[in-house]
N, C-alpha and C positions, 0 to 999 in steps of 0.2 A: 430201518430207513437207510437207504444209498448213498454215500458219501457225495456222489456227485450232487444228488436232490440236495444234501446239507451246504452243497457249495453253491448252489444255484441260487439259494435264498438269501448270500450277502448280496447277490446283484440285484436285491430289491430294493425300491424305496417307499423308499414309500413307497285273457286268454286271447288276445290280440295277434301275442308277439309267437304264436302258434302259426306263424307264413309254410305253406310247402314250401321244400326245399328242392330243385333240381341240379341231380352231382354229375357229372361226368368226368369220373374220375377211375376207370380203368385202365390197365395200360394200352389200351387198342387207341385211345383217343390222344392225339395231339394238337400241338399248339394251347391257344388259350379258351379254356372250356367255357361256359355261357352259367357261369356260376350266377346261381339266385341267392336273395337274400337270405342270410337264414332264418331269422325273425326272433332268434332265442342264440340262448347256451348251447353250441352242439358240440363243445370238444371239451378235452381234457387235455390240460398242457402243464402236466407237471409229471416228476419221475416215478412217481409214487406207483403208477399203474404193474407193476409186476409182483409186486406185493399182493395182490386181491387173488379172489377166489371164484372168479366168473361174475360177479352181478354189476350193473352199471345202476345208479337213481332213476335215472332216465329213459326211456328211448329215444330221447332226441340224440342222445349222443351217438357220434357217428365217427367222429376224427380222436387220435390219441396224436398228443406231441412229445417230440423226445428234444430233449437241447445235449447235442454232444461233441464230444473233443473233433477236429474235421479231420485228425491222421490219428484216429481211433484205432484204425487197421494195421497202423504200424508202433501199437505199442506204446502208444500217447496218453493221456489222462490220467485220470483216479486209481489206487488200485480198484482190482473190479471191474474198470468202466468199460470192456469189451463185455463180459458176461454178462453185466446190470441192463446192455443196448439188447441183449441177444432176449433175456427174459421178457422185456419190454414186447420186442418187438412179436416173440412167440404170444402172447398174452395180448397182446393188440388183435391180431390176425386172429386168434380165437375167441375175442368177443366180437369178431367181424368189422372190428373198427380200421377206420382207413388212415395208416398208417402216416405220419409228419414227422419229418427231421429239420432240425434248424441247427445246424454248425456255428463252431462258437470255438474261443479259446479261453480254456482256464484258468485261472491264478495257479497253477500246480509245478514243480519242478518238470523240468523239460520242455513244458509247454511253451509253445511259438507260434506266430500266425504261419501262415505259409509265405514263402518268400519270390511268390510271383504267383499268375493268373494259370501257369504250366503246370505248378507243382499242386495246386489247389484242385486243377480238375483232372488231373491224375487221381489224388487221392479222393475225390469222388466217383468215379470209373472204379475202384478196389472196394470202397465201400458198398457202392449198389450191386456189385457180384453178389456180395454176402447178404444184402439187405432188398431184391429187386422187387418185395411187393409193396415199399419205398413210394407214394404216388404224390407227395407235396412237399417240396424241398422250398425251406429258406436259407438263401445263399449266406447267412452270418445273421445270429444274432444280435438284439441294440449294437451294430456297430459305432453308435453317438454316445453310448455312454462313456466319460471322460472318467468316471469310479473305477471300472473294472477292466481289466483286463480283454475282453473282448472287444475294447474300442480300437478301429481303425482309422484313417485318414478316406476322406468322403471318397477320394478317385482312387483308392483300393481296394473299398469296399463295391463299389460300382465295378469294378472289375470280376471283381468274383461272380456279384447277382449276372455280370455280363456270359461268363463263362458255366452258370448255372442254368440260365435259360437257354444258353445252345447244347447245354445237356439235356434238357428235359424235350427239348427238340426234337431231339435226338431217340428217346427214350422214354416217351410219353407220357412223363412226369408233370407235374405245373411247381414252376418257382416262382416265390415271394420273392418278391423287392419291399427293401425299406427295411424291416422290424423296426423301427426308431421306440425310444423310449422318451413318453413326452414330459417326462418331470426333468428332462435337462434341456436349459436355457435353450442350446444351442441348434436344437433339433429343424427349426425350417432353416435357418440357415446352412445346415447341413443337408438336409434334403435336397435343397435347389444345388449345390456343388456335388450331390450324390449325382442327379440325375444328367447335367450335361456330360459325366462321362460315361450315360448308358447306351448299349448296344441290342435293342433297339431302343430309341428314343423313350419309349414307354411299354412296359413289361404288358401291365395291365393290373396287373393284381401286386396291392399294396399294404404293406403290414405296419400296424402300429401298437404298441403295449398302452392302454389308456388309463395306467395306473394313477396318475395327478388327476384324472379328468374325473375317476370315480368318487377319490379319496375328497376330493373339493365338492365333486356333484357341481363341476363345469363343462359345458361342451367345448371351451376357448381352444385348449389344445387340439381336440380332435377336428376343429370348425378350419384351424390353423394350419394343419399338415395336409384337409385334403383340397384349400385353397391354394396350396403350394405343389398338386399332383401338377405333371403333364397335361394331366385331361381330368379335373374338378369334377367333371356331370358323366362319365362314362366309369372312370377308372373302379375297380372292384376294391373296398377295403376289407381288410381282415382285423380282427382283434386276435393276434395268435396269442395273446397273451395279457391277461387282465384278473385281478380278483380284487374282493373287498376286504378293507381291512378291519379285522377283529383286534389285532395289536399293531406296534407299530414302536421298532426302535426301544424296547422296555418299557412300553406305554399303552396298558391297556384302554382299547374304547369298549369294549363290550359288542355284546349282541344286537343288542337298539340301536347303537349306530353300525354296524355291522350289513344287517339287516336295511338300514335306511340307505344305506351306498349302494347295494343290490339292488335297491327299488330305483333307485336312480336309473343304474346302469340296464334294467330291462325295460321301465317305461319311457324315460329319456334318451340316452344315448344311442339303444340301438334302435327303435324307431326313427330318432330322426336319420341315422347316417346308413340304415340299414346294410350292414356289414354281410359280408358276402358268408362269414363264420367268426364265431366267437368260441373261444377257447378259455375255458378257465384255469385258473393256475391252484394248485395244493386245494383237491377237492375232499380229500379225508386222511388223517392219519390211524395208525393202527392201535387196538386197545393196550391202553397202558403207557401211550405216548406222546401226551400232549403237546404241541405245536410249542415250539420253542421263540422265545421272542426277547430280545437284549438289542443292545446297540447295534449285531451287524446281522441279527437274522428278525424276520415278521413272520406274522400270522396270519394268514388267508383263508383259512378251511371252513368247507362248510359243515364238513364232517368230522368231529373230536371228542378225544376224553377229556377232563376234567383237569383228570388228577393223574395219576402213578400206576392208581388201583382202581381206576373208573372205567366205565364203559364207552364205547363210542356212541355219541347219539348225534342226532340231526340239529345245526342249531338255525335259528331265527332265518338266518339270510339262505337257507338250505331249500325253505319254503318259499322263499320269493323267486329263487332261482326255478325250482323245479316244480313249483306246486305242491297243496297242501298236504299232499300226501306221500314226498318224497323217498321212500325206502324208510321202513323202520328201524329203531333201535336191533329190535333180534333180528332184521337182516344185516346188518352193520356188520354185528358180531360174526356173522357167519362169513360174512363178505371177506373177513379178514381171520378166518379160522385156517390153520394148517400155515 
């Protein structure tokens, strides 16, 4: 497993929904694409993906997310974390998944936000050289969270998603606004000072992690941020970022509530808000590796061993997400052979 995925997990906290989906998402197309709902799970947003061996659970799945250092290209992050984006990114494009970045700053030696809106879309311009089948940029991850190290000030954060979408302008990407993370107080308050300093007034497409909203089996948070868009009844949201929790802080819930969060989050929350995509986070770890969970890492996976010496199998909430017949135990294995 990827030191950055190990780092990425302190910043936790905690046949309906089968919609076609229409993507317009090749580089030929710009501006803001006429994203549909997705109706389901269709991405994957955790680092894990370069580890695998070709198979996905699914076909729905369509999108891979990556969260990485944003002067990656200049020798910034984890060790690794130039070659960990590269394996990613090869392994995304061959299971034809449509590639997602969300910049972010590490708790790591060196690591710094960038020190203006210049130096930030510079090093995005260096990045999509090396990265140009790149097609959904979120201009910073939870920049609201006040835990970690990725938190910014709302009018700098806005600056960047401002200097991201005159990239993707530019370069017929689509950028997210927002990521906000809703288990911190502060989030609509923050929201509404993100947005008076954006350029243009409203992106369109709006990203929210609705980790509180699962873990509760509330829609308040997510009812809350998109009463606080620009545009409530047009604006496109994303869930780039959400899973259910198995443990939590050294505290196991199990698979029955596990399982019960997942049902929430596919018959509740995305029906009502219907999200333009949803992204799950830690979809499997590898045999012999179970999901680690203490005070500053959780458990999300739908996919795990046991034990040390167990195999991966599919647990409870794997089913709810993808249906009953989700990839088997002996594809797991295989899935994560070599």
């Amino acid at each position: 497993m990827f030191i950055v995925w190990q780092q990425h997990w302190l910043r936790l906290r905690g046949e309906s929904r089968r919609a076609f989906v229409v993507l317009c998402l090749s580089l030929a197309c710009s501006g803001t694409p006429a994203w549909a709902a997705a109706g389901q799970v269709d991405g994957i947003s955790d680092q894990g993906l370069a580890s695998w061996a070709g198979s996905l659970p699914s076909q729905d799945i369509k999108l891979a997310r990556y969260v990485v250092q944003w002067n990656v290209m200049q020798g910034a992050g984890y060790p690794e974390e130039l070659a960990n984006l590269q394996r990613w990114y090869d392994q995304a494009l061959a299971l034809q998944l449509t590639p997602e970045l969300a910049l972010d700053n590490y708790n790591c030696d060196g690591c710094n936000v960038p020190r203006g809106s210049t130096e930030y879309a510079r090093a995005l311009e260096v990045l999509y050289r090396s990265f140009p089948d790149v097609q959904v940029l979120e201009a910073w991850n939870e920049p609201n969270d006040t835990h970690y190290s990725s938190y910014l000030p709302p009018a700098t954060a806005a600056h960047f998603m401002n200097a991201a979408y005159a990239f993707c302008e530019l370069h017929g990407c689509s950028a997210i606004a927002g990521d906000l993370l809703d288990s911190e107080p502060n989030m609509v308050s923050y929201e509404r000072s993100y947005e008076r300093e954006l350029t243009p007034a409203d992106p369109g497409n709006w990203a929210i992690h609705p980790y509180h909203a699962v873990k509760y089996m509330t829609d308040s948070t997510v009812t809350s941020f998109r009463n606080a868009l620009p545009s409530p009844a047009t604006d496109h949201i994303w869930f780039t970022e959400v899973g259910a929790y198995y443990c939590e802080a050294g505290r196991t819930y199990g698979e029955r509530s596990q399982a019960s969060e997942a049902q929430f989050l596919v018959d509740k929350l995305i029906p009502e808000f219907q999200p333009a995509h949803v992204l799950y986070y830690e979809l499997a770890t590898g045999p012999g590796e179970p999901p680690a969970c203490d005070s500053e890492q959780d458990d999300t996976a739908l996919y795990a061993a046991s034990d040390p010496s167990g195999a991966v199998r599919a647990r409870a909430a794997a089913h709810v997400i993808f249906g009953p017949t989700p990839i088997l135990t002996a594809g797991l294995e295989e899935l994560f052979a070599g």
